[in-house]
C-alpha positions in Angstrom: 10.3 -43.7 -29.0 7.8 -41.1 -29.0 7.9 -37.5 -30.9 5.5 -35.0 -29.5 5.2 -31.9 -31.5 4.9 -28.8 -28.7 4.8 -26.0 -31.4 5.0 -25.8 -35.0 4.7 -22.4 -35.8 7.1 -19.4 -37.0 8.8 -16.8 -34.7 5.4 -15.0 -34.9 3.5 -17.7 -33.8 -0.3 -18.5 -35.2 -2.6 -16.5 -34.8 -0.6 -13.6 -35.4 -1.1 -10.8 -33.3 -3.2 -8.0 -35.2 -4.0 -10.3 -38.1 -7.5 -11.0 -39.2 -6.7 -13.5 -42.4 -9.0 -17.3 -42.4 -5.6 -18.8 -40.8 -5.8 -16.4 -37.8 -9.3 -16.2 -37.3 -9.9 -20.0 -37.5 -11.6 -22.2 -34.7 -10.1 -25.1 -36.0 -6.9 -25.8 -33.3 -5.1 -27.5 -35.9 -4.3 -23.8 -37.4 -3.4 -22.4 -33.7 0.6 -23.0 -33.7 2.7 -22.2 -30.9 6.8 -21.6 -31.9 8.8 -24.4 -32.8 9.4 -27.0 -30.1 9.4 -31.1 -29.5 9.8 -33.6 -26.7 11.6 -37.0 -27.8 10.9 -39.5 -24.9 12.1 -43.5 -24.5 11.0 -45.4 -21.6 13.8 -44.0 -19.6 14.8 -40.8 -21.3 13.3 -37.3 -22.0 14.8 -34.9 -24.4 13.4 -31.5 -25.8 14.3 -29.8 -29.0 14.4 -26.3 -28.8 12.8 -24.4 -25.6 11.2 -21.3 -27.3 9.2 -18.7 -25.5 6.2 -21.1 -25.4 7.9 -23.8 -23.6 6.0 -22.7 -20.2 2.3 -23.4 -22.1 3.6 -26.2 -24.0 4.3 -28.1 -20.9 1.2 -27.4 -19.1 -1.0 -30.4 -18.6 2.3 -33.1 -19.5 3.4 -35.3 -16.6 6.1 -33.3 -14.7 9.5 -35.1 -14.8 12.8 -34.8 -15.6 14.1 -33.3 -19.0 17.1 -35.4 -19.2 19.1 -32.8 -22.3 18.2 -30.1 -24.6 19.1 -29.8 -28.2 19.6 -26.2 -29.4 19.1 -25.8 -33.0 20.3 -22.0 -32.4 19.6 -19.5 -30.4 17.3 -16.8 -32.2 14.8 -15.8 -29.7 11.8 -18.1 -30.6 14.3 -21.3 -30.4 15.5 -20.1 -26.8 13.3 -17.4 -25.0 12.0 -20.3 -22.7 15.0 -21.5 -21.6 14.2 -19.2 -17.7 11.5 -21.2 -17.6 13.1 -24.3 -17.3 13.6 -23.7 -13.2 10.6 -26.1 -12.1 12.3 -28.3 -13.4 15.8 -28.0 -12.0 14.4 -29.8 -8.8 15.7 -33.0 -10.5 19.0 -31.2 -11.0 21.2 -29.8 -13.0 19.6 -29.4 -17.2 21.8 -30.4 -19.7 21.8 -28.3 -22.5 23.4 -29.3 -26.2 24.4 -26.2 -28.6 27.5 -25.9 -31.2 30.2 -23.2 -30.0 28.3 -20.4 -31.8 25.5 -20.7 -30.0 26.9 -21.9 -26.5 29.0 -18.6 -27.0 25.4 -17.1 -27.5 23.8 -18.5 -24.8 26.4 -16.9 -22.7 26.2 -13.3 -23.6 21.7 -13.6 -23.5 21.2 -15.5 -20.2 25.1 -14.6 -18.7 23.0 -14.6 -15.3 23.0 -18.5 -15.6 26.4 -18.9 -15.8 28.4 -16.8 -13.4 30.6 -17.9 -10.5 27.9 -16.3 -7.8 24.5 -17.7 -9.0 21.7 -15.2 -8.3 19.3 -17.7 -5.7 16.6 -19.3 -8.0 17.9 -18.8 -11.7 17.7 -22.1 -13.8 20.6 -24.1 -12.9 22.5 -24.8 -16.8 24.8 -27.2 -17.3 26.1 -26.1 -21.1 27.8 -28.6 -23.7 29.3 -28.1 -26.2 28.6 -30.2 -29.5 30.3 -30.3 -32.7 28.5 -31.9 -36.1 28.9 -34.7 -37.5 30.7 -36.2 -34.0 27.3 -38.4 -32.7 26.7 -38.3 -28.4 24.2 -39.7 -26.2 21.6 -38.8 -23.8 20.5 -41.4 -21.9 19.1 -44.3 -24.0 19.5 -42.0 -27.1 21.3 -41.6 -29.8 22.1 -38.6 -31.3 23.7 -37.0 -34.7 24.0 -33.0 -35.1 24.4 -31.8 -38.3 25.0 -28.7 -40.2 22.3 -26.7 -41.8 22.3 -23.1 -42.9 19.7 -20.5 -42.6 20.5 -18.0 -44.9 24.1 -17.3 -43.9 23.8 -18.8 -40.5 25.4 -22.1 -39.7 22.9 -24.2 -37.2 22.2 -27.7 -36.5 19.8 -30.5 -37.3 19.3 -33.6 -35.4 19.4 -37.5 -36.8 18.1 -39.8 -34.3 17.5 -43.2 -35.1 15.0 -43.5 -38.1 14.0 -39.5 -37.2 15.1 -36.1 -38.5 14.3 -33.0 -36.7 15.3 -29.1 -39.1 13.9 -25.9 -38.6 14.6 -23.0 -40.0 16.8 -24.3 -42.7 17.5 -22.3 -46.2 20.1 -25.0 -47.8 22.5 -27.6 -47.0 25.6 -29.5 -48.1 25.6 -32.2 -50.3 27.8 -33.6 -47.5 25.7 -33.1 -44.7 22.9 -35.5 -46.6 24.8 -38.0 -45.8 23.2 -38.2 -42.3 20.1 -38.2 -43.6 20.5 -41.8 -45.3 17.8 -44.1 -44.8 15.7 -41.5 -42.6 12.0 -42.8 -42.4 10.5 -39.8 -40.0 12.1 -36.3 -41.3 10.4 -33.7 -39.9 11.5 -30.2 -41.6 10.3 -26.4 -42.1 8.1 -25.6 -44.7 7.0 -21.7 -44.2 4.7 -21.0 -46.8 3.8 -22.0 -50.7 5.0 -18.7 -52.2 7.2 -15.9 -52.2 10.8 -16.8 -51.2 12.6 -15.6 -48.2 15.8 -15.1 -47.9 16.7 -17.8 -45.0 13.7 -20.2 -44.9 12.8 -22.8 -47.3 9.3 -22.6 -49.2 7.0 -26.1 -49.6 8.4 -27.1 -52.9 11.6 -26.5 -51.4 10.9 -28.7 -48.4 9.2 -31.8 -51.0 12.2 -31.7 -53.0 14.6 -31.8 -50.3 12.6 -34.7 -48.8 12.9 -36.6 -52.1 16.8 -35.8 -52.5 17.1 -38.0 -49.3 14.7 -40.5 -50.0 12.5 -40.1 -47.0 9.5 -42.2 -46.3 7.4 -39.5 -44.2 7.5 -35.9 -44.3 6.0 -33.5 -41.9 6.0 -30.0 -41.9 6.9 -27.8 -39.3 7.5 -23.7 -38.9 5.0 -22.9 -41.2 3.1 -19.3 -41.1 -0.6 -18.4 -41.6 0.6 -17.9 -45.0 0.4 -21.4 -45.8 -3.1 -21.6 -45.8 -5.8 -23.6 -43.6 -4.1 -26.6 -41.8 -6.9 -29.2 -43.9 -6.3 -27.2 -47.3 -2.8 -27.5 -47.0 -2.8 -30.9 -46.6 -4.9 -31.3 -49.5 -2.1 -29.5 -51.7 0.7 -31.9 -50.8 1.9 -35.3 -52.3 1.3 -38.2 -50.5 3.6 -38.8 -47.9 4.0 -35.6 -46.8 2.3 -33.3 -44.2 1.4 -30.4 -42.1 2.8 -31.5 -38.2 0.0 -29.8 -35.8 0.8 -28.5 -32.5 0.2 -31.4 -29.8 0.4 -33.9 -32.7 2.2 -37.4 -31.3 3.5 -39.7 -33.3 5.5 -43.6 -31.9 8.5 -45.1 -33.9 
């Protein structure tokens, strides 16, 4: 199985617009992070976690073939605002997308032109499923376990699949939902910055000690803003075993 990282970045993306700070002005294309997206592939199966506003540049250049399911981890604007631009690739068929009932509900009122009896010609053609956590489903060849995370108040989901754990945008969650986590060699989970809290997003001490909690073998960090400093003096300020993920980044399990 094979984990390509498409965007790491917050909802603001790096560079931030307007922004002249060593993050945002750096040549180095580690520190240039588009928003938050991955492509999971087998042999036989391709699946895509969230389809932010990005999706359209993340996927220029990769071989052009079918995207066999998405997973929603919810449906604020820089986890979904691609999802139009999945029509090129609805000449395989129909896209199967995964959400929980919140944000299938969601997906209904933002992009109701993709689900109405009389289909305006050309719109991306949705096929919308609902999952529920906890209750593990396939997509093709794979395997997959939703979970519950909150951010800040809001309930959304993390994925378990196989030896691999994909969260974004989580603040906390339940002792019981750790379970999942159990023997988890690969988690991959947000860290947004070193300092100052916020008030739905974990920090990077936050993120280390949540790693430990579940015993994971490799951490990588995702939806982290310019705030967290240079992507190589980052790195230099974590533990071993854990690190900043890079837009493009690729990693076989």
């Amino acid at each position: 199985m094979k984990i390509t990282f498409l965007g790491t970045g917050t909802s603001c993306g790096s560079p931030v617009l307007g922004c002249t700070c060593d993050v945002c002005m750096s040549t180095d294309p580690h520190d240039k992070r588009l928003r938050c997206s991955a492509l999971v592939e087998t042999e036989n199966t391709r699946v895509l976690i969230d389809c932010g506003p990005d999706f359209r540049q993340q996927m220029m250049g990769r071989p052009f073939r079918r995207i066999d399911g998405i997973l929603v981890t919810h449906t604020h604007y820089d986890h979904v605002g691609g999802i139009d631009d999945l029509r090129p690739y609805c000449a395989f068929g129909e896209i199967d997308v995964y959400a929980d009932a919140a944000a299938a509900d969601s997906l209904r009122h933002t992009i109701p032109y993709c689900f109405t009896e009389n289909k305006y010609p050309g719109v991306p053609g949705i096929r919308l499923n609902t999952i529920r956590p906890d209750v593990t489903f396939c997509i093709g060849d794979i395997s997959i376990v939703p979970f519950r995370v909150m951010h800040g108040t809001m309930p959304i989901l993390g994925f378990r699949i196989g030896k691999f754990a994909y969260i974004t945008d989580m603040k906390t969650i339940g002792d019981a939902e750790k379970a999942n986590l159990k023997g988890v060699e690969l988690l991959v989970v947000n860290a947004l910055r070193f300092e100052k809290p916020h008030h739905s997003h974990q920090l990077v001490d936050d993120a280390i000690c949540f790693s430990r909690a579940v015993g994971a073998r490799r951490t990588l960090f995702i939806h982290s803003c310019h705030h967290i400093g240079k992507h190589e003096d980052a790195n230099r300020r974590f533990p071993v075993g854990f690190e900043l993920a890079y837009d493009g980044q690729e990693i076989v399990l």
